[in-house]
C-alpha positions in Angstrom: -12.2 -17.0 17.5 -10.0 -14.7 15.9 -11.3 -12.0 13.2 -9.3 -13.0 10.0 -6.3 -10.5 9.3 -6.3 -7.9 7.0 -4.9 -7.9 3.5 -2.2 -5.7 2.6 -1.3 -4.8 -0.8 2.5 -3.6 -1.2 3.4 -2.0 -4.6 7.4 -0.7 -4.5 10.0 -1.5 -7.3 13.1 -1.9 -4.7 13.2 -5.6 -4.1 14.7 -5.0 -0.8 12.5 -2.2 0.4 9.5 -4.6 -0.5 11.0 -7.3 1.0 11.5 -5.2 4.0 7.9 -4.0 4.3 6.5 -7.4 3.8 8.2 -8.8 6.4 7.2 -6.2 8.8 3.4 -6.4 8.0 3.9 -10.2 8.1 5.2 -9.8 11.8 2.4 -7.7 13.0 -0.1 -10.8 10.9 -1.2 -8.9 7.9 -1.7 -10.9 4.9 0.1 -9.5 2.4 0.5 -9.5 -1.7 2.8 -7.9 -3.7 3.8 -6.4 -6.8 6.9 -4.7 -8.0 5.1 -1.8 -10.7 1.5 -0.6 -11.5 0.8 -3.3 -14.0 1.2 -6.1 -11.8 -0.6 -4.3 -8.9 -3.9 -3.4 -11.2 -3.3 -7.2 -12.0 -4.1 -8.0 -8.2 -6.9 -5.3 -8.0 -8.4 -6.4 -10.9 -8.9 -10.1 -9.5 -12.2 -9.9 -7.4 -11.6 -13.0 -5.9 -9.0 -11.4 -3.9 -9.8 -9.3 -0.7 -7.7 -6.2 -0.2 -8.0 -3.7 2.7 -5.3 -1.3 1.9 -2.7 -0.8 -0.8 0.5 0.6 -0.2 2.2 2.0 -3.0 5.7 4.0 -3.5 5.1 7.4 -5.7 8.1 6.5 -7.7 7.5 3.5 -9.5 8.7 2.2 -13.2 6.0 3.1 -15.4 2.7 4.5 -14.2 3.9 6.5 -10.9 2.0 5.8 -7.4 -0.3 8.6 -8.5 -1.7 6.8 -11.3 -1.2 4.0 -9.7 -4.1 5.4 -7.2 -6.7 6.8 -9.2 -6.6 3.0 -12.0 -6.5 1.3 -8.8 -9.7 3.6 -7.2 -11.9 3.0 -10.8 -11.3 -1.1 -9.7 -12.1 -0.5 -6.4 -13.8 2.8 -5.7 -13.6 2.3 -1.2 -9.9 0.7 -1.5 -7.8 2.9 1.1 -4.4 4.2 -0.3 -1.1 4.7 1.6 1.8 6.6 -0.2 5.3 6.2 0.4 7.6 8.8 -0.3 10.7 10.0 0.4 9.2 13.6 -0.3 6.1 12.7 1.8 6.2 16.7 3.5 6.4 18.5 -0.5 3.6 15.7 -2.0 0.0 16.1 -2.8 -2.0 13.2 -1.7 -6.4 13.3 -2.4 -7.7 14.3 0.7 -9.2 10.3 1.0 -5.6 9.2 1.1 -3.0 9.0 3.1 1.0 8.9 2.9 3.3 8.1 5.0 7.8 9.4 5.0 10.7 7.2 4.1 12.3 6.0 5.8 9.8 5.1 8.4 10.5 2.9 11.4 8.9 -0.3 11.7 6.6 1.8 14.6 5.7 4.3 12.2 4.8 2.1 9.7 2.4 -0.3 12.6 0.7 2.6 13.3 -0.2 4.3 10.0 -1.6 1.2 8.8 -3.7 0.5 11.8 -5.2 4.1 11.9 -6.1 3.6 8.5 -7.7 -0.1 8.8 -9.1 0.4 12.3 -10.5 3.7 12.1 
């Protein structure tokens, strides 16, 4: 019997980009919900009813950036693991709990940050 997947929360304004991501985390059988800015992503977190294993977030979002994005997301879910993405990954501070990851990233990149963060 398999173990049932992981859920992957995606938080990034560019439709495409998102779309992108999603399809890739789909291919390697993440579950996956998204959101498009911080409201609609604390909107996910906030409903317990909903298991999520990782969030990754873009820094720059509409609205509250990734950064705020983090710590709101953190006081719903104090053990939720974060992934940035950035296109200034190497000149950003991420909290030493979380982790980020530099656009663009191939789809390998990207398959191996998120399993050395869910399968530590």
């Amino acid at each position: 019997m398999s173990t049932p997947s992981s859920t992957i929360l995606v938080v990034e304004d560019d439709d495409i980009v998102r779309m992108l991501i999603v399809d890739v985390l789909e291919e390697l059988e993440y579950t996956v919900l998204e959101a498009d800015h911080g409201e609609s992503a604390l909107k996910e977190l906030k409903d317990k009813t909903k298991r999520i294993d990782l969030m990754m977030t873009d820094m720059g979002l509409p609205g509250m950036d990734g950064r705020e994005l983090a710590t709101e997301a953190r006081k719903l879910r104090p053990a939720l693991p974060i992934l940035f993405a950035s296109g200034y990954a190497e000149s950003i501070e991420v909290p030493a709990d979380m982790h980020c990851i530099g656009k663009p990233f191939s789809i390998d990149q990207l398959r191996d940050k998120v399993k050395s963060i869910l399968l530590p």
